[in-house]
C-alpha angles and dihedrals in degrees: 000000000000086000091044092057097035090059086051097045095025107106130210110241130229122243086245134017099232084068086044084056088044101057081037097067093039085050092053098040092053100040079050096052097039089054099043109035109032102014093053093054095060086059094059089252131162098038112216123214096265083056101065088087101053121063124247090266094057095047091057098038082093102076097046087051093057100048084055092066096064081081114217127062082356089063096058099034109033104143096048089040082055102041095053088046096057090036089056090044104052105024089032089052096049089047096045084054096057096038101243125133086004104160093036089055096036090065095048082050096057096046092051093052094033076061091049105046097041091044107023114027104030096096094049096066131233095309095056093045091051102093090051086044096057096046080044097057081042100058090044103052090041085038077064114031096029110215103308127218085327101070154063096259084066097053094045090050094050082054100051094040089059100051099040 
């Protein structure tokens, strides 16, 4: 079972660690941004002004209402479709920032975006998909490589490895 987790935490190094820093900053800002900015929506947070008069459930009935509209599998399933989106969004994003769990969260990461850009976003061009295309190309390269010297899977596999 050890072998089993230290091939999915285990990260592929970089030549040198200044490319490992690199693709460490780029992992934080993104997993940052993704949390805070697009995962916390999806929770109703932060409450604006017009909200102090709804309860929390009618402030986050919106997200489940508008992955009902993709239609499908969506349709039938809406509140678990957008559970797992804002869960991948702002845990996965956090987690994507330290580095733990990377390739685990990376995937739920892709698929989320891969949702938002095919069913979304499509119909807004290039300009409107950016944003899920960068936290895409992001997933996939971390969903590959893990996070590298810079983050918690490292130190997780350097202890395993140890004690095995």
């Amino acid at each position: 079972m050890k072998k089993v987790i230290h091939k999915i935490i285990a990260p592929t190094l970089q030549k040198h660690w200044i490319a490992d820093l690199t693709f460490a900053f780029a992992r934080f800002i993104c997993g940052m941004l993704l949390a805070i900015d697009f995962g916390a929506s999806k929770f109703g947070m932060p409450w604006t002004p017009q909200d102090k008069n709804l309860s929390f459930f009618e402030v986050v009935d919106w997200f489940p209402k508008d992955v009902a509209a993709y239609g499908g599998l969506f349709e039938m399933f809406p509140v678990f479709f957008a559970w797992m989106g804002a869960f991948s969004e702002a845990v996965g994003g956090l987690f994507l920032a330290f580095g733990l769990k990377t390739r685990i969260f990376s995937f739920l990461i892709m698929c989320t975006m891969l949702v938002a850009i095919i069913f979304q976003k499509w119909g807004e061009g290039t300009w409107g998909m950016l944003p899920a295309m960068g936290f895409l190309w992001i997933s996939i390269y971390h969903l590959y490589l893990g996070s590298g010297r810079f983050g918690a899977d490292y130190l997780i596999s350097k202890y395993i490895t140890r004690n095995a």
